[in-house]
C-alpha positions in Angstrom: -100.2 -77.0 1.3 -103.7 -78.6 2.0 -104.0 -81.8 0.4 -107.8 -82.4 1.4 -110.6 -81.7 -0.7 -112.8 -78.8 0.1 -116.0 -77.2 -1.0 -115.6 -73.6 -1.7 -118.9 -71.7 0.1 -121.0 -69.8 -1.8 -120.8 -67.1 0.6 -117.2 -66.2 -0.7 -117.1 -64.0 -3.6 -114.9 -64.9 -6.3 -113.5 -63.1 -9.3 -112.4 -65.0 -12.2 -109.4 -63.2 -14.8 -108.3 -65.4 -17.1 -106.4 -65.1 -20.5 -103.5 -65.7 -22.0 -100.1 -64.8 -20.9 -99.1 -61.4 -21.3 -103.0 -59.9 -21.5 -102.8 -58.0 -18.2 -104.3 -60.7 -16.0 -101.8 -60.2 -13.4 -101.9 -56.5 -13.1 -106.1 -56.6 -12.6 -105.8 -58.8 -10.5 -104.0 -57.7 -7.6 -105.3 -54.1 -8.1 -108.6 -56.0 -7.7 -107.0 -58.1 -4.7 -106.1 -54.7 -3.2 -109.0 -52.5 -3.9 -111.8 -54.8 -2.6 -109.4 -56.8 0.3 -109.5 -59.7 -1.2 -107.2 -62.7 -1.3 -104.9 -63.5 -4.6 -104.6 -67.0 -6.5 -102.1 -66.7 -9.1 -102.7 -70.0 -10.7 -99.8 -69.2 -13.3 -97.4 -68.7 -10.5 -98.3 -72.3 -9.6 -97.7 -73.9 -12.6 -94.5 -71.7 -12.7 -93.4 -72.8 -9.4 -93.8 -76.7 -10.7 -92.5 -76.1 -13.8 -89.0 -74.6 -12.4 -88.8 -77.0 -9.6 -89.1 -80.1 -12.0 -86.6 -78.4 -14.0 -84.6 -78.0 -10.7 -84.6 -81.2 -9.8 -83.9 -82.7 -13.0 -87.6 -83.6 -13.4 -87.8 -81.6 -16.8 -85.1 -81.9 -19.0 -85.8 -79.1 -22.1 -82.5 -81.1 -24.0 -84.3 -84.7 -23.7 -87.4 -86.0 -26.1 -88.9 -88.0 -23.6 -91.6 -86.6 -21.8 -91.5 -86.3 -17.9 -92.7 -88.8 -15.3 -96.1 -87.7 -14.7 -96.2 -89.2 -11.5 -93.0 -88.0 -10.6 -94.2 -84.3 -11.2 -97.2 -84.7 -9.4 -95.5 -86.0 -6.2 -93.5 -82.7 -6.8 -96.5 -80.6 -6.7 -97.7 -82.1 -4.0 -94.7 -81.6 -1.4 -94.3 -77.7 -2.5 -95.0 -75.4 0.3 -96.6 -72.5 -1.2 -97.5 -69.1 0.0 -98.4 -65.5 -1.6 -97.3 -62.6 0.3 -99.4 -59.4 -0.8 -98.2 -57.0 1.2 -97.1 -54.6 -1.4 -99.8 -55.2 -3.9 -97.8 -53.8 -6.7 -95.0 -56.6 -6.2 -96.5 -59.7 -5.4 -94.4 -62.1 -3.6 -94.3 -66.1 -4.1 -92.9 -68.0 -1.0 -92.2 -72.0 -2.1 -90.5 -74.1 0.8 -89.8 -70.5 2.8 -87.9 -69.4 0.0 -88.8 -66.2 -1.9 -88.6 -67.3 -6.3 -90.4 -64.1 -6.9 -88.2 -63.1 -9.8 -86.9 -66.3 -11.4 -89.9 -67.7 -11.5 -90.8 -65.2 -14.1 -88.8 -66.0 -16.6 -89.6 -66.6 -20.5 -88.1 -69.7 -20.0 -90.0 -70.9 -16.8 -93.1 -69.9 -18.5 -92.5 -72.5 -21.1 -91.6 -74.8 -18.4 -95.2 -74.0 -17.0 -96.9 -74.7 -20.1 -94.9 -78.0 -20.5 -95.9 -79.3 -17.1 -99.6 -78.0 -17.1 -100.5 -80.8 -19.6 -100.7 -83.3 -17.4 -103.6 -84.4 -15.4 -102.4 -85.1 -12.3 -100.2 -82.2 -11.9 -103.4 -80.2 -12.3 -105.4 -82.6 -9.9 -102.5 -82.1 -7.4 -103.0 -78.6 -7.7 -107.1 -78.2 -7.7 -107.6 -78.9 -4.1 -104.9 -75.9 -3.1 -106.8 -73.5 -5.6 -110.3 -74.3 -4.1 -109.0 -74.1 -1.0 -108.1 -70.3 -1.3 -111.2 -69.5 -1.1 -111.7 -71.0 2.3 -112.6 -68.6 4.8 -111.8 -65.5 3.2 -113.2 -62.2 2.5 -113.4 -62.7 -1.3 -110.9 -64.2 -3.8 -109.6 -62.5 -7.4 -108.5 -65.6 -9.2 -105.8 -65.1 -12.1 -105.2 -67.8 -15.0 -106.6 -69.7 -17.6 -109.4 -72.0 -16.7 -109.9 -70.3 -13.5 -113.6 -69.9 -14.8 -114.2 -73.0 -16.3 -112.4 -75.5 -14.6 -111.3 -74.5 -11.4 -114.2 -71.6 -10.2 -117.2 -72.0 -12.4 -119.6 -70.8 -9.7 -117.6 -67.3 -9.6 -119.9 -64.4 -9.5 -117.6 -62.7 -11.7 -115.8 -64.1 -14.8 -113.2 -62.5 -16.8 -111.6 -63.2 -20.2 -108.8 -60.7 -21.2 -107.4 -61.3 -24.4 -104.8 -59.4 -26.7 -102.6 -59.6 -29.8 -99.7 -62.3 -29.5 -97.5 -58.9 -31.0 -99.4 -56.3 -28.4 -98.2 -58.8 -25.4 -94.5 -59.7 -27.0 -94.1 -55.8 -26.7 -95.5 -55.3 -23.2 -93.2 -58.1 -22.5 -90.1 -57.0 -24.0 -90.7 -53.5 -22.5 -91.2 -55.2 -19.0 -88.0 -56.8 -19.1 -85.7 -54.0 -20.9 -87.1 -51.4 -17.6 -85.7 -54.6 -15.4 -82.6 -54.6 -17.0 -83.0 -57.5 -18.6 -82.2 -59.1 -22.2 -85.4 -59.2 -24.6 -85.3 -60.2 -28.0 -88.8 -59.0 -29.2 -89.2 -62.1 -32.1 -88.1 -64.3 -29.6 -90.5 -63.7 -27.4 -93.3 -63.4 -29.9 -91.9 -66.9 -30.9 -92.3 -68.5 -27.7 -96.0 -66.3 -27.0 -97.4 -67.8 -29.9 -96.4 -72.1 -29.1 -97.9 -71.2 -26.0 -101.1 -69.7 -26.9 -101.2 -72.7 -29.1 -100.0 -75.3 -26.7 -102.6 -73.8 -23.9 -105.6 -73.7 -26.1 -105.0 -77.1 -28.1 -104.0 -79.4 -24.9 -107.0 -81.8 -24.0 -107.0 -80.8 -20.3 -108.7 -77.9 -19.5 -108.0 -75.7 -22.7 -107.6 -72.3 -22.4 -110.6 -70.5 -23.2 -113.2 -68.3 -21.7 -116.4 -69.7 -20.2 -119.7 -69.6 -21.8 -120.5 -67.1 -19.4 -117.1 -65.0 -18.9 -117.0 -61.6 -20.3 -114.3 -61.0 -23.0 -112.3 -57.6 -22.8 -109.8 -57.3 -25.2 -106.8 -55.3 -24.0 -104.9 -54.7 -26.9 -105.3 -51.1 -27.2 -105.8 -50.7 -23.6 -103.4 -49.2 -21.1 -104.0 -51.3 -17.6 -106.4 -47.8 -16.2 -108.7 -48.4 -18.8 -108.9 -52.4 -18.0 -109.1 -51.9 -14.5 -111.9 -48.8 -14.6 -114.4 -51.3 -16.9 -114.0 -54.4 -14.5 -114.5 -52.0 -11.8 -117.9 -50.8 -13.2 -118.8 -54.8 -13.4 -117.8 -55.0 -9.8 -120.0 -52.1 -8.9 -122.4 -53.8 -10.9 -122.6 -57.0 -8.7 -122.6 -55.4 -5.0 -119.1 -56.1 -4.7 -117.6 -52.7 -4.0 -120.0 -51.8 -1.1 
């Protein structure tokens, strides 16, 4: 993981999707990534990475009420060896330390780990440069999280907020993990969907929220076609199909 600072070039396009969890950012993004050739930054995965290896390591304790050693968590962050492995755009694989977390890291549980960890500063200053960094001498970048266009990218050419109902993403969830073969308890999840949302949006630190210029799409009622065919005709829009 590059630890030095660098600027990203104007030169590199970059798309923007953020939202909360469970919108569809994910799913835009790396038909995005694959349609236009352009490089993925799941910023989630990141702070899902952190999250479980705290929790791994006995960094993040869910049974304790103290809160974790900030500095502790960032020296974490900054020793993980991160890679994304898009070859199969429709499974999108996350490498930490040569090993392949793909599927645990995608876990209710290690989402709340996530938003637990994300609150701290210098976690999220230990992960900035790496993010930035992405778009370093690439064809383009699609960008996936939650202050992606505020915080992180607020040059991008291209900014996307998806939102949708705390019950529309508790089902898309529930119905992701029953076709895994997986346990879901559908008030459960709407349970922990909703302390997030407000955790995210009410955390001093780079709240989640769209940017003043971001463009809000509201997939509730949309199937991921329908997402994916409108941000498409914004990309046409900009010169960024051609």
């Amino acid at each position: 993981m590059p630890n030095q600072s660098q600027t990203t070039p104007t030169t590199t396009p970059i798309i923007t999707i953020d939202g909360p969890s469970g919108s569809g950012k994910g799913t835009l993004t790396a038909r995005l990534a694959h349609e236009l050739n352009y490089q993925i930054l799941d910023s989630g995965a990141l702070y899902r990475i952190v999250g479980f290896m705290a929790y791994q390591q006995g960094l993040l304790n869910e049974d304790s009420p103290d809160a974790p050693n900030e500095d502790a968590l960032a020296q974490l962050t900054k020793s993980l060896d991160i890679c994304f492995d898009k070859a199969n755009f429709e499974h999108i694989r996350v490498i930490v330390n040569q090993q392949d977390i793909s599927e645990v890291i995608r876990s209710e549980k290690v989402g709340e780990y996530a938003s637990k960890v994300a609150v701290f500063a210098k976690v999220r200053m230990a992960l900035l440069d790496l993010q930035k960094n992405m778009a370093v001498g690439v064809k383009g970048l699609v960008a996936d999280g939650r202050d992606m266009g505020t915080v992180v990218f607020p040059d991008a050419i291209l900014k996307i907020y998806l939102i949708a109902s705390a019950k529309s993403r508790a089902k898309r969830r529930t119905k992701q993990l029953l076709q895994t073969g997986k346990p879901a308890d559908f008030s459960e999840i709407l349970t922990q969907i909703i302390a997030r949302d407000d955790r995210d949006s009410g955390r001093k630190i780079a709240p989640a929220k769209p940017a003043t210029d971001a463009i809000v799409i509201d997939s509730s009622f949309m199937d991921a076609n329908q997402v994916f065919a409108q941000v498409w005709q914004l990309c046409q829009q900009r010169g960024l199909t051609h």
